[in-house]
mmCIF file of the N, C-alpha and C atoms, coordinates in Angstrom:
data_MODEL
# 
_entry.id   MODEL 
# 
loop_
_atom_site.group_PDB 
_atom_site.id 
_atom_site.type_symbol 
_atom_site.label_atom_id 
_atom_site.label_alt_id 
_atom_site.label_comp_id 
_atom_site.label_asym_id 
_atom_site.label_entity_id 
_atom_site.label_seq_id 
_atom_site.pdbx_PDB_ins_code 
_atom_site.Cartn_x 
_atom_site.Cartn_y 
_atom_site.Cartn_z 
_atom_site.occupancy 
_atom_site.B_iso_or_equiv 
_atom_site.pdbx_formal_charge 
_atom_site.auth_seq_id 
_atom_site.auth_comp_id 
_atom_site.auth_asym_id 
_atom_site.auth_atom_id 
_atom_site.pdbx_PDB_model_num 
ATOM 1   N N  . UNK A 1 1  ? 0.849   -1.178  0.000  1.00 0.00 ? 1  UNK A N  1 
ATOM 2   C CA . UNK A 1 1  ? 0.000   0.000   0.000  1.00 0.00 ? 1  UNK A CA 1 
ATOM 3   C C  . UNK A 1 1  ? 0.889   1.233   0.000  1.00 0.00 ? 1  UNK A C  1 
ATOM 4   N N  . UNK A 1 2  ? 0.427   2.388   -1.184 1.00 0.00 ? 2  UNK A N  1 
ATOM 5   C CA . UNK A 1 2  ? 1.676   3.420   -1.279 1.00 0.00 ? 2  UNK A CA 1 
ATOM 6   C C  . UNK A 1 2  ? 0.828   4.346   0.094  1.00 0.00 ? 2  UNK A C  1 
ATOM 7   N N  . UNK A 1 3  ? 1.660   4.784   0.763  1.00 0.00 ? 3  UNK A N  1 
ATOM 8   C CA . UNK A 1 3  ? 1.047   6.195   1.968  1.00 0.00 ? 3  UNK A CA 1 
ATOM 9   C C  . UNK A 1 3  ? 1.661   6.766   1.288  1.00 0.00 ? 3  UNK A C  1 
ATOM 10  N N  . UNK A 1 4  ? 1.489   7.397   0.102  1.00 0.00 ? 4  UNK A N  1 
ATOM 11  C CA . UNK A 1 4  ? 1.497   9.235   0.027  1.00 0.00 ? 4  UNK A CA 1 
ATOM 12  C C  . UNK A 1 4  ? 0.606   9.217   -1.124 1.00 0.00 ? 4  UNK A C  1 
ATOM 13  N N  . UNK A 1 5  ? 0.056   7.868   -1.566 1.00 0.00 ? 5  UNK A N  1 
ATOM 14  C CA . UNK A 1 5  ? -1.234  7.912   -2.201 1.00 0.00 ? 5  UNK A CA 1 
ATOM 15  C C  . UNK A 1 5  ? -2.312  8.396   -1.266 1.00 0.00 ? 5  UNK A C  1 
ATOM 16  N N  . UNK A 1 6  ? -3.012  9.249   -0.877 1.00 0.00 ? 6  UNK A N  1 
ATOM 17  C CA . UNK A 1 6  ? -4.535  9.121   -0.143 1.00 0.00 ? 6  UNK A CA 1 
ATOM 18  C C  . UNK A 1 6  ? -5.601  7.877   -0.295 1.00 0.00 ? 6  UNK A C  1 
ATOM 19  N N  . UNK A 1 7  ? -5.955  7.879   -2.094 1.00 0.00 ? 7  UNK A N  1 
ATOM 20  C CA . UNK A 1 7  ? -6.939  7.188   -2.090 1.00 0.00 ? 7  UNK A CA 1 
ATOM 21  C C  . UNK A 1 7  ? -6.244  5.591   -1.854 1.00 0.00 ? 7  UNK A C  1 
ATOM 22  N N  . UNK A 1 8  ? -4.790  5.594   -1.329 1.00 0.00 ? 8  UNK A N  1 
ATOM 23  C CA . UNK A 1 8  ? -4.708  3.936   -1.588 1.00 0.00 ? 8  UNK A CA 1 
ATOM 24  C C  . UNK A 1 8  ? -4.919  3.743   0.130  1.00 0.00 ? 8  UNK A C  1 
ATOM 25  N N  . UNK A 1 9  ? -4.838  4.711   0.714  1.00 0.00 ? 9  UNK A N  1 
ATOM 26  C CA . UNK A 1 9  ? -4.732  4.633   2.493  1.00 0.00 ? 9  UNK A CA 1 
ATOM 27  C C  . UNK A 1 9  ? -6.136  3.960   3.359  1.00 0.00 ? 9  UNK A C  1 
ATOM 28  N N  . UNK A 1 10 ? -6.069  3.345   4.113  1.00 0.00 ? 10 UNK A N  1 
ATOM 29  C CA . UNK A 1 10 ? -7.412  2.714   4.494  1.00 0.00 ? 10 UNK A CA 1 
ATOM 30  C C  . UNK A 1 10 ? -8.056  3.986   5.434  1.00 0.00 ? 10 UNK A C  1 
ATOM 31  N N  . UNK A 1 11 ? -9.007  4.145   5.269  1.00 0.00 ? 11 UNK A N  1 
ATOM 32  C CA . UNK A 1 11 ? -9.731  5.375   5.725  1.00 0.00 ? 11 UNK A CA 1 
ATOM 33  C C  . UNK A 1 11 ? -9.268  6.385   5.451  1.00 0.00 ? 11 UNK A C  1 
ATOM 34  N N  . UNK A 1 12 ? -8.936  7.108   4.377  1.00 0.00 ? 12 UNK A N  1 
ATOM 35  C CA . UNK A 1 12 ? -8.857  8.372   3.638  1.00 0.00 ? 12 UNK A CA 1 
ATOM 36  C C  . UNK A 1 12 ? -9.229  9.241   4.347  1.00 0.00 ? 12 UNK A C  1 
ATOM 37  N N  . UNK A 1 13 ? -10.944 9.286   4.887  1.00 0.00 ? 13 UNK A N  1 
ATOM 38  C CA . UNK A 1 13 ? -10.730 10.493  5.754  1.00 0.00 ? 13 UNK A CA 1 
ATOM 39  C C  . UNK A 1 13 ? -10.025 11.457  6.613  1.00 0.00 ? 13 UNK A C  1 
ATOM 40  N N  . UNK A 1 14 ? -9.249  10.127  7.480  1.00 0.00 ? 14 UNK A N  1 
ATOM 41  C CA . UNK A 1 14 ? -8.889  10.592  8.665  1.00 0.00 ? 14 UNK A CA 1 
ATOM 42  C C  . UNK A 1 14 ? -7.789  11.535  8.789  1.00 0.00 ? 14 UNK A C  1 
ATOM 43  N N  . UNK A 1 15 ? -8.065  12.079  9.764  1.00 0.00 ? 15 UNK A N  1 
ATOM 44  C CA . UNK A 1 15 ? -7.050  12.907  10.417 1.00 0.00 ? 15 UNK A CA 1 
ATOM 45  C C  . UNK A 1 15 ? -5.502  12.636  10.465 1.00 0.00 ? 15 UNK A C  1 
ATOM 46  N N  . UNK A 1 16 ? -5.548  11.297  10.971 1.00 0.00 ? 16 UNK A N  1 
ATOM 47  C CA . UNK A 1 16 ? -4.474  10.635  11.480 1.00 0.00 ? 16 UNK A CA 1 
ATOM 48  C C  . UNK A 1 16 ? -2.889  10.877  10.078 1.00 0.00 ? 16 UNK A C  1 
ATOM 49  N N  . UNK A 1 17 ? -3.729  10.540  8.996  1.00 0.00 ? 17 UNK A N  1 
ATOM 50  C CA . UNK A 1 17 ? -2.618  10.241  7.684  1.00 0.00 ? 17 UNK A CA 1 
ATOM 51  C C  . UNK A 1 17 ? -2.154  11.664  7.235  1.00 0.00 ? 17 UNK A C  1 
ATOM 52  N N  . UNK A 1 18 ? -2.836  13.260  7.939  1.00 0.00 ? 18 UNK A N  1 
ATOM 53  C CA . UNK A 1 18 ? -2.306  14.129  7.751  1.00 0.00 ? 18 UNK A CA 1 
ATOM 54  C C  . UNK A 1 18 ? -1.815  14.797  9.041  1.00 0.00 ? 18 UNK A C  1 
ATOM 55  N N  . UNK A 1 19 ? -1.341  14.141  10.134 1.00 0.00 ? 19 UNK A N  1 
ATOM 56  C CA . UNK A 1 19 ? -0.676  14.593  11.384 1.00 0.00 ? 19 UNK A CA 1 
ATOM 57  C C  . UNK A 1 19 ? 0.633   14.122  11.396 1.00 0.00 ? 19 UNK A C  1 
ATOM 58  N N  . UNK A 1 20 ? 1.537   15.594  12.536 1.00 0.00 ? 20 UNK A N  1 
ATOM 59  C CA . UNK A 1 20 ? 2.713   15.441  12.104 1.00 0.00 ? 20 UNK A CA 1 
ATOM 60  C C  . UNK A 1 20 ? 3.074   14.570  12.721 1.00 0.00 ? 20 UNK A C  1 
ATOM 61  N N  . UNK A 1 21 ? 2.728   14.108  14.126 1.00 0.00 ? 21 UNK A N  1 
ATOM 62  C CA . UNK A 1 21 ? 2.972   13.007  14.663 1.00 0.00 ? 21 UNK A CA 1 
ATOM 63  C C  . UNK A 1 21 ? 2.613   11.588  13.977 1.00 0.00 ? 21 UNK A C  1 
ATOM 64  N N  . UNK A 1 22 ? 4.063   10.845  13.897 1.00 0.00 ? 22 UNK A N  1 
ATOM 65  C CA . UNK A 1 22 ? 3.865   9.841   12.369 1.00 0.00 ? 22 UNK A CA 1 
ATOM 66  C C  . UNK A 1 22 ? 2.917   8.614   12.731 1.00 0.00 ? 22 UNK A C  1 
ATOM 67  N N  . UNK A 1 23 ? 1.851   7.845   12.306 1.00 0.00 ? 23 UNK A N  1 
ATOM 68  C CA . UNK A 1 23 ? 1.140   7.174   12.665 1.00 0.00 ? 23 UNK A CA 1 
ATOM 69  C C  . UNK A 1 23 ? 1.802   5.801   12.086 1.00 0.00 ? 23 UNK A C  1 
ATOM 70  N N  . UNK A 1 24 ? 1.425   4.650   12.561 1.00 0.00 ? 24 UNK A N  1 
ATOM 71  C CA . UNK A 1 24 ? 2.215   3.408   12.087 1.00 0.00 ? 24 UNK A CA 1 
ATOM 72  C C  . UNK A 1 24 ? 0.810   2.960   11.737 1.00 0.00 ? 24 UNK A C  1 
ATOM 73  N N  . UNK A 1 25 ? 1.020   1.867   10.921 1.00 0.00 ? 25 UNK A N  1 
ATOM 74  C CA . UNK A 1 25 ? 0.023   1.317   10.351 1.00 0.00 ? 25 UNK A CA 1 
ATOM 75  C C  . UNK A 1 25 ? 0.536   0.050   10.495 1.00 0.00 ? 25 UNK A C  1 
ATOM 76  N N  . UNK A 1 26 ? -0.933  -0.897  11.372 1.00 0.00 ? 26 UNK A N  1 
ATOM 77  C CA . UNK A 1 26 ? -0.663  -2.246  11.688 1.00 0.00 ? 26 UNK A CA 1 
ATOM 78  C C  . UNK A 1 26 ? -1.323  -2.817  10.899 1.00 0.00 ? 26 UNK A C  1 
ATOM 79  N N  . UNK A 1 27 ? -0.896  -3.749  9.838  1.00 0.00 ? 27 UNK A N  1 
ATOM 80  C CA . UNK A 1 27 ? -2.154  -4.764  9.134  1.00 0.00 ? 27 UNK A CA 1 
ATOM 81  C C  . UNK A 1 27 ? -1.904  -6.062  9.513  1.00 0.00 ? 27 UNK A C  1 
ATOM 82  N N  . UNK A 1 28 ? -3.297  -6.747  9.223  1.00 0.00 ? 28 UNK A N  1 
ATOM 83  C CA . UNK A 1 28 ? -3.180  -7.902  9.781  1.00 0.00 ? 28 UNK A CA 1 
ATOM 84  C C  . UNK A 1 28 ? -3.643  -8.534  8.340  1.00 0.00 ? 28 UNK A C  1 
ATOM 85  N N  . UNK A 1 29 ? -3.892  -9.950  8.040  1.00 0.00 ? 29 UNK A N  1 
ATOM 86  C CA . UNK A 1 29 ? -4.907  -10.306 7.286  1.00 0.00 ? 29 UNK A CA 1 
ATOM 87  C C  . UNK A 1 29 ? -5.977  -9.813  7.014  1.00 0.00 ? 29 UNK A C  1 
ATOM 88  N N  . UNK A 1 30 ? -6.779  -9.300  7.911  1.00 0.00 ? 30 UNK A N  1 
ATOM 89  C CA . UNK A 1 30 ? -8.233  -8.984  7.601  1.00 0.00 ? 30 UNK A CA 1 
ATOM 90  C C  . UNK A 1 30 ? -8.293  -7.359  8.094  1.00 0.00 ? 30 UNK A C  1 
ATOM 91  N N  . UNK A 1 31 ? -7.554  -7.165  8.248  1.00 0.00 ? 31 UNK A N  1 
ATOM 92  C CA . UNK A 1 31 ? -7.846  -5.486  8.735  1.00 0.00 ? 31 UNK A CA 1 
ATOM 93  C C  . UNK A 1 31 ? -6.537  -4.502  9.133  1.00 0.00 ? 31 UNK A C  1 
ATOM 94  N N  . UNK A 1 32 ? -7.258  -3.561  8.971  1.00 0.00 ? 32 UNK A N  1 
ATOM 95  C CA . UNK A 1 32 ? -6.023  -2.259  9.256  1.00 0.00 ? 32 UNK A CA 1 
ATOM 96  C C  . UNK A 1 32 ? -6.128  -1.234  10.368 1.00 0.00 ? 32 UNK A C  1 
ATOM 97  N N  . UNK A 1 33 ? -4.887  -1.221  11.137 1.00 0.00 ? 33 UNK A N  1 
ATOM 98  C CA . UNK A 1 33 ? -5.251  -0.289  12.457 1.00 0.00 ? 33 UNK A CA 1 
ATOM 99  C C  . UNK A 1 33 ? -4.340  0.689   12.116 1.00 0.00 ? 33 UNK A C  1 
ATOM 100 N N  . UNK A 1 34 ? -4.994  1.741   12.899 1.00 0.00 ? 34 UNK A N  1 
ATOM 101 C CA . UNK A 1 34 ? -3.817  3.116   12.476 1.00 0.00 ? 34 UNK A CA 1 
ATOM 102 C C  . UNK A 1 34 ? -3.227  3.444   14.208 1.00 0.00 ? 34 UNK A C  1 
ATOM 103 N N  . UNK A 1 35 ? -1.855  3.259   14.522 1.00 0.00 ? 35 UNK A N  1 
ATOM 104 C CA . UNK A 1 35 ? -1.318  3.431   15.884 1.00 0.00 ? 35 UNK A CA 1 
ATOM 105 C C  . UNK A 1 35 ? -0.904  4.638   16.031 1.00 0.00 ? 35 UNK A C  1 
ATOM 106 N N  . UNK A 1 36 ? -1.558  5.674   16.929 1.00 0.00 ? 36 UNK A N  1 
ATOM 107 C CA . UNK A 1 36 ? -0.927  7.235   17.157 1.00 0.00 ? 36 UNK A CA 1 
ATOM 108 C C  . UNK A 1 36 ? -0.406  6.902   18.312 1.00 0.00 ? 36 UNK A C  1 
ATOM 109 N N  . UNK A 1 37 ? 0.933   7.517   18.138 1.00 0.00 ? 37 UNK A N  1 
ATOM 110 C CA . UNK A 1 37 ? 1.630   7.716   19.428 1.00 0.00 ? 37 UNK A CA 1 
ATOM 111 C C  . UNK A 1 37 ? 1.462   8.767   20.357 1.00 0.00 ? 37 UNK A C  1 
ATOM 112 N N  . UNK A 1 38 ? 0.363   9.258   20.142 1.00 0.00 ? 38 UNK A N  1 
ATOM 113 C CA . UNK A 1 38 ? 0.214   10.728  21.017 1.00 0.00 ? 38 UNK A CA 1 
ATOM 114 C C  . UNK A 1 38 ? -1.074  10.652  22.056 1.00 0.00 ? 38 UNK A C  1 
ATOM 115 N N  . UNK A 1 39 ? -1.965  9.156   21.293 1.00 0.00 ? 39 UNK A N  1 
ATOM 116 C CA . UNK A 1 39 ? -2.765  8.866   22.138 1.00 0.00 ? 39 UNK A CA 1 
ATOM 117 C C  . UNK A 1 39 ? -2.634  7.942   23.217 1.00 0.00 ? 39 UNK A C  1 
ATOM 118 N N  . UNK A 1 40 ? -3.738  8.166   24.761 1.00 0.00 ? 40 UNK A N  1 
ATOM 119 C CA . UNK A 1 40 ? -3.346  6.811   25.210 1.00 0.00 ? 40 UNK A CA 1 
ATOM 120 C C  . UNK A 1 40 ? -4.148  5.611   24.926 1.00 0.00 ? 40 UNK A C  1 
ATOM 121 N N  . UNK A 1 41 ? -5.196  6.118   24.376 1.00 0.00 ? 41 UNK A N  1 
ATOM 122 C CA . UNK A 1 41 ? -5.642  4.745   23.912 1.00 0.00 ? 41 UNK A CA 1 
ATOM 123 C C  . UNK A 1 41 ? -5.424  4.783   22.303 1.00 0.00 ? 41 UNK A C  1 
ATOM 124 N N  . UNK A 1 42 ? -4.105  3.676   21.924 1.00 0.00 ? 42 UNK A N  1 
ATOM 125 C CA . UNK A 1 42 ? -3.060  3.663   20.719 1.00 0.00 ? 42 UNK A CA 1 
ATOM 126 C C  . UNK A 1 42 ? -3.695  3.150   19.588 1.00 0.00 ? 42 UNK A C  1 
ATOM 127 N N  . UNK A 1 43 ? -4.669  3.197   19.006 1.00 0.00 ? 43 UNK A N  1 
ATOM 128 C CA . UNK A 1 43 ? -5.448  2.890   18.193 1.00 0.00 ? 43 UNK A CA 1 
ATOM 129 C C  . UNK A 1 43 ? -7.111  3.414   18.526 1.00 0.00 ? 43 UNK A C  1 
ATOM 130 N N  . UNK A 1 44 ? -7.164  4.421   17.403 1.00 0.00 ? 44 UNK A N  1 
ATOM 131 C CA . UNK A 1 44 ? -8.368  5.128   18.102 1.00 0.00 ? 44 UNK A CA 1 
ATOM 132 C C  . UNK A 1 44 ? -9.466  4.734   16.862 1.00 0.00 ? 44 UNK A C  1 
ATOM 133 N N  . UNK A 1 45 ? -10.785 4.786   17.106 1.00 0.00 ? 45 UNK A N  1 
ATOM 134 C CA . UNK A 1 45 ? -11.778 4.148   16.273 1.00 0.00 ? 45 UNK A CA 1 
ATOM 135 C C  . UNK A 1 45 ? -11.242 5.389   14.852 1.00 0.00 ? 45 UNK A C  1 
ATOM 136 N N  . UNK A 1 46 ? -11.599 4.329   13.670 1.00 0.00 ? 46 UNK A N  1 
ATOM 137 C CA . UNK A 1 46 ? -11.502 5.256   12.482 1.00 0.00 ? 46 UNK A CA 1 
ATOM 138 C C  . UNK A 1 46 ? -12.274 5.289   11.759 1.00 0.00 ? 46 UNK A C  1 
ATOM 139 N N  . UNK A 1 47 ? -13.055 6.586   11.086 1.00 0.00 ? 47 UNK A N  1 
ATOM 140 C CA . UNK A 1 47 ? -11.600 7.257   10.862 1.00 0.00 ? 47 UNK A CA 1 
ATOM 141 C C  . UNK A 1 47 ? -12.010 8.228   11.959 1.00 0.00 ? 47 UNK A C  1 
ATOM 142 N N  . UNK A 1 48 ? -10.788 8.807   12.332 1.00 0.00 ? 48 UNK A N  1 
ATOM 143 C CA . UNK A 1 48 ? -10.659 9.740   13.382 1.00 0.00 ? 48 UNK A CA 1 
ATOM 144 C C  . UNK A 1 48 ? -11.041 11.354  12.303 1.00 0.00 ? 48 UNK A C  1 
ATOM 145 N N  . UNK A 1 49 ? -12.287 11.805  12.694 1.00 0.00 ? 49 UNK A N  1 
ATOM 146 C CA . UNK A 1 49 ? -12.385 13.690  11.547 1.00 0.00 ? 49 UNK A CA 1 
ATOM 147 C C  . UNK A 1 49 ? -12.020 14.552  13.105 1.00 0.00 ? 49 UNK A C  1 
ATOM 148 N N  . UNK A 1 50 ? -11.806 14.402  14.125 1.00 0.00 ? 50 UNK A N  1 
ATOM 149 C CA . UNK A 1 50 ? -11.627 15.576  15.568 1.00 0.00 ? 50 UNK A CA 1 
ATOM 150 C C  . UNK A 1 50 ? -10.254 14.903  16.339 1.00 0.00 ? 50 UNK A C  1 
ATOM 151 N N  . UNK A 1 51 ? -9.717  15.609  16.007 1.00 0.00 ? 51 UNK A N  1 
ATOM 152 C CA . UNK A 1 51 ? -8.774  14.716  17.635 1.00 0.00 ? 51 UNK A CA 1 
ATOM 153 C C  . UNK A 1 51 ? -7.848  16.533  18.247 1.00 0.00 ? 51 UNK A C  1 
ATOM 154 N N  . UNK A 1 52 ? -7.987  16.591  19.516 1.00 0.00 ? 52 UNK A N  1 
ATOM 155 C CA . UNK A 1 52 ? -7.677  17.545  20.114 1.00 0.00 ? 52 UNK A CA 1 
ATOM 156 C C  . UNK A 1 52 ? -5.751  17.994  20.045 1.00 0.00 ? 52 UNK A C  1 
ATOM 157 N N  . UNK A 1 53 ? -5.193  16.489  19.892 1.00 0.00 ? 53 UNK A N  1 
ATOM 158 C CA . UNK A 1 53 ? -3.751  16.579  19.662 1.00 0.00 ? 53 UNK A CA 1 
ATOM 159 C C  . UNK A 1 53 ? -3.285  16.532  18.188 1.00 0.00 ? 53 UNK A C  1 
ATOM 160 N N  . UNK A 1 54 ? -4.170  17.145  17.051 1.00 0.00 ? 54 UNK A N  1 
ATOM 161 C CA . UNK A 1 54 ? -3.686  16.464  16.166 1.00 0.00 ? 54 UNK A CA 1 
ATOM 162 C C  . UNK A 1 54 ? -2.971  17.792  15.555 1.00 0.00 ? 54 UNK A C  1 
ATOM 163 N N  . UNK A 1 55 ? -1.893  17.284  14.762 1.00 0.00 ? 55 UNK A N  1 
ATOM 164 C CA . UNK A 1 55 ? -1.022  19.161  14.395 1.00 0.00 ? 55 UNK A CA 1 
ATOM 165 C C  . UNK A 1 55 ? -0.867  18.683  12.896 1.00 0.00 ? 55 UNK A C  1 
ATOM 166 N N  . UNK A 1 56 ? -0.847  19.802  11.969 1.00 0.00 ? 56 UNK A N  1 
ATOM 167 C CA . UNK A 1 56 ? -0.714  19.239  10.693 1.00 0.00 ? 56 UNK A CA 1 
ATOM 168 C C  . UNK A 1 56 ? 0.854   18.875  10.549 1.00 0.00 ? 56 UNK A C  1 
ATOM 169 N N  . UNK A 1 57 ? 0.960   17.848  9.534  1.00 0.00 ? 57 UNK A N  1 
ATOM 170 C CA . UNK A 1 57 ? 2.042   17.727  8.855  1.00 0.00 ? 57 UNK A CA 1 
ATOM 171 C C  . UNK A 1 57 ? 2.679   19.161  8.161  1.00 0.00 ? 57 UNK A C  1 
ATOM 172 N N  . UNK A 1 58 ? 3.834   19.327  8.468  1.00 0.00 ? 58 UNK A N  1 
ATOM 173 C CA . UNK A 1 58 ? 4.581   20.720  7.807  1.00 0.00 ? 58 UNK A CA 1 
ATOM 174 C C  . UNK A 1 58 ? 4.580   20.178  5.817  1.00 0.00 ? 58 UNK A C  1 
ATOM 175 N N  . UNK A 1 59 ? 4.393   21.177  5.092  1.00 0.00 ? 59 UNK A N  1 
ATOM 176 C CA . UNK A 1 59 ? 4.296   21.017  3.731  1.00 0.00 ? 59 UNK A CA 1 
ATOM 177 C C  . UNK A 1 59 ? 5.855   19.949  3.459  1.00 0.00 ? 59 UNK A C  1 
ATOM 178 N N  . UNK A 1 60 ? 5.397   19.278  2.518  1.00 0.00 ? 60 UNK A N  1 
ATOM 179 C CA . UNK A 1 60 ? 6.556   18.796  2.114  1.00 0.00 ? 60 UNK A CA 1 
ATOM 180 C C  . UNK A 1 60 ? 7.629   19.831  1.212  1.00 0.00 ? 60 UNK A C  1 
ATOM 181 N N  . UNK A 1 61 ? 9.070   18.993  1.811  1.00 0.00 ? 61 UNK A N  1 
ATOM 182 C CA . UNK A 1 61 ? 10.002  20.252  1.240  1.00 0.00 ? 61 UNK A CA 1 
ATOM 183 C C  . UNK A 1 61 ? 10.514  20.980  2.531  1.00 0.00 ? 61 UNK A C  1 
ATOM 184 N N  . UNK A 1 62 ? 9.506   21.511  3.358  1.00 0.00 ? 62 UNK A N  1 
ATOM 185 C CA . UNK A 1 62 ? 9.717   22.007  3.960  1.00 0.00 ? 62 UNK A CA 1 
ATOM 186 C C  . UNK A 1 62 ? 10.737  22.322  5.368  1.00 0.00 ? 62 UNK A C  1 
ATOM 187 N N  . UNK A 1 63 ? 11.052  20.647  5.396  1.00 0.00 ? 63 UNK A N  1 
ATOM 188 C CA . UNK A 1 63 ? 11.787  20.673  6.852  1.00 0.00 ? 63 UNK A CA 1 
ATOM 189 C C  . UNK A 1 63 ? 13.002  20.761  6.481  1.00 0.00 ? 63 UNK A C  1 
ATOM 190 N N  . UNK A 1 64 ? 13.506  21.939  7.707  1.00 0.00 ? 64 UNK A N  1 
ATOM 191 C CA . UNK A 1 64 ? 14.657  22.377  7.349  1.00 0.00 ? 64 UNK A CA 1 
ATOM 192 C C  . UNK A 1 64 ? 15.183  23.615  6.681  1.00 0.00 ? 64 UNK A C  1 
ATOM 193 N N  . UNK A 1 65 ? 14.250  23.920  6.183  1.00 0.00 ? 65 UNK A N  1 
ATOM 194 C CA . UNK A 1 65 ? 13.716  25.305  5.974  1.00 0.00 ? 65 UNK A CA 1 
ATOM 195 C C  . UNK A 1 65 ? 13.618  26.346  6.647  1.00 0.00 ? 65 UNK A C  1 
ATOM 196 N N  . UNK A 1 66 ? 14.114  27.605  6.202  1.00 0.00 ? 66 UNK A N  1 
ATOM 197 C CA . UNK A 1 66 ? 14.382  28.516  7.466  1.00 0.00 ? 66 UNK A CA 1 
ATOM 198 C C  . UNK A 1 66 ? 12.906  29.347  7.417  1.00 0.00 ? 66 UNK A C  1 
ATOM 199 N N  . UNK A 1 67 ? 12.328  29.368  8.589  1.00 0.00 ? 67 UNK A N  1 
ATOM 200 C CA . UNK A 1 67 ? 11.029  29.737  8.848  1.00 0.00 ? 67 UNK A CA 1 
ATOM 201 C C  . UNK A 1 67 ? 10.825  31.969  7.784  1.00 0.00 ? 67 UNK A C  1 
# 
């Protein structure tokens, strides 16, 4: 599965695949979990559209970049 495709990502909606905090993606045979490390409960129902910790990803290109 490409991640920087959207439409190939399992739940497109979510929040999670555009936060800067990097999410891991667990698959199993039959299903896909998305693991945030920022939450404490590490797999949150998806797709996640609200989460109070979530910060965008900085544009690509960008890091490293002098503000």
């Amino acid at each position: 599965m490409d991640e920087t495709d959207p439409s190939a990502l399992p739940f497109p909606t979510s929040l999670c695949h555009r936060c800067a905090a990097p999410p891991k993606y667990v698959r199993t045979k039959t299903s896909t979990f998305i693991l945030c490390p920022l939450l404490p409960n590490k797999y949150p129902p998806q797709p996640v559209l609200r989460c109070g910790l979530f910060r965008p990803k900085p544009p690509e290109g960008s890091e490293g970049a002098p503000p």
